[in-house]
C-alpha positions as CSV (number, residue, x, y, z in Angstrom):
1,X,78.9,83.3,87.3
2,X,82.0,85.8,87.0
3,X,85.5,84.1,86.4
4,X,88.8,85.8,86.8
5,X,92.3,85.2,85.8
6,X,95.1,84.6,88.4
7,X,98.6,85.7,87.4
8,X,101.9,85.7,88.9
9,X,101.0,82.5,91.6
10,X,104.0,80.6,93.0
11,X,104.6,77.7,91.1
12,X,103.6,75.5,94.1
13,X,100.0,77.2,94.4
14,X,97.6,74.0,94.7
15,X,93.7,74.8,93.6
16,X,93.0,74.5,97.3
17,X,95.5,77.0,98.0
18,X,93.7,79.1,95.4
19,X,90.4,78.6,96.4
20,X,90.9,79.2,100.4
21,X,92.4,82.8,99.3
22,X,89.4,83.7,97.0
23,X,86.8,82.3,99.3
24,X,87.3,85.1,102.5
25,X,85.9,87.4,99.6
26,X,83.2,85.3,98.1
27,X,81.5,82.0,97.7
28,X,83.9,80.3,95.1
29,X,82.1,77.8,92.4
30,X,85.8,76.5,91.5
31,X,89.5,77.4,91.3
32,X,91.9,75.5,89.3
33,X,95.2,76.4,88.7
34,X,96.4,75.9,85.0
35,X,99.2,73.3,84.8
36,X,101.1,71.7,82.3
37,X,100.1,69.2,80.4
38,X,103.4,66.9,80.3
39,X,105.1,67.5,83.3
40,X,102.0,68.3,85.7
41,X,104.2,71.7,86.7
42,X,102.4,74.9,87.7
43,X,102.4,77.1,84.8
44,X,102.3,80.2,87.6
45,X,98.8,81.3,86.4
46,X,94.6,80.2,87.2
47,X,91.1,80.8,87.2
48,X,88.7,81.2,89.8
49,X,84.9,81.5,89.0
50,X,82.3,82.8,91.3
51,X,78.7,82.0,91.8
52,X,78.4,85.9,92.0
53,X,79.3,89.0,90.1
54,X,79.4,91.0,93.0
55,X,81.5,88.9,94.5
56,X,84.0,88.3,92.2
57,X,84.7,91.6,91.6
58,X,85.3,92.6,94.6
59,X,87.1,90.0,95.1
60,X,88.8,90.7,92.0
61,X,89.3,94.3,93.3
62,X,90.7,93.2,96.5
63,X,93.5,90.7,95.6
64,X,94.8,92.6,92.4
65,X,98.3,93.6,93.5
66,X,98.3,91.4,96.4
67,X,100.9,89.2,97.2
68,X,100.9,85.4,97.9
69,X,103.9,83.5,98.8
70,X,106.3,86.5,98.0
71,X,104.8,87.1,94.7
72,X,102.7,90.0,93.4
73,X,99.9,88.4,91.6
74,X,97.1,89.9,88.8
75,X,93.2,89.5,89.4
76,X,91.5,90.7,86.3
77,X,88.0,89.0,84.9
78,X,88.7,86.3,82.4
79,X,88.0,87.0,78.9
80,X,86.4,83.9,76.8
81,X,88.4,81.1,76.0
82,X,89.4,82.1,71.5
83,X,89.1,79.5,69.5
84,X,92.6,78.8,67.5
85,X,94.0,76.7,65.5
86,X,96.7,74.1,67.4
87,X,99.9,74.1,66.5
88,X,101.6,70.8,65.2
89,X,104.5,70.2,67.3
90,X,106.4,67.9,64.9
């Protein structure tokens, strides 16, 4: 599996939005795009995991710089998820 990090997505980017623009370059295990957790709003950014390397990084090479809905957006591969503390909000 190889997973890469969307930046700079329109806010109204669905994950079938996301997906359908990965897919022409790949075969795409899943594509979510990150929202928040209160309002349910975009948060401009998601990830897109491929069944394989190869794929995704050409994929990754492809799209980098591209732009989608009038937005320049940023492929990169995703780094692990760091574990850190959460922050009390109150």
């Amino acid at each position: 599996m190889y997973k890469v990090f969307v930046g700079g997505l329109p806010f109204a980017t669905t994950d079938d939005e996301l997906n359908q623009l990965f897919a022409a370059h790949g075969t795409v295990a899943s594509a979510n795009v990150v929202r928040d957790r209160e309002s349910g709003r975009s948060k401009g950014f998601g990830f897109v995991e491929f069944e394989n390397d190869e794929e995704g990084k050409a994929a990754e090479k492809a799209l980098n710089g591209s732009e989608v809905g009038g937005r320049t957006i940023s492929v990169a591969e995703a780094r692990p998820k760091e574990d850190r503390p959460r922050e009390n909000r109150w």
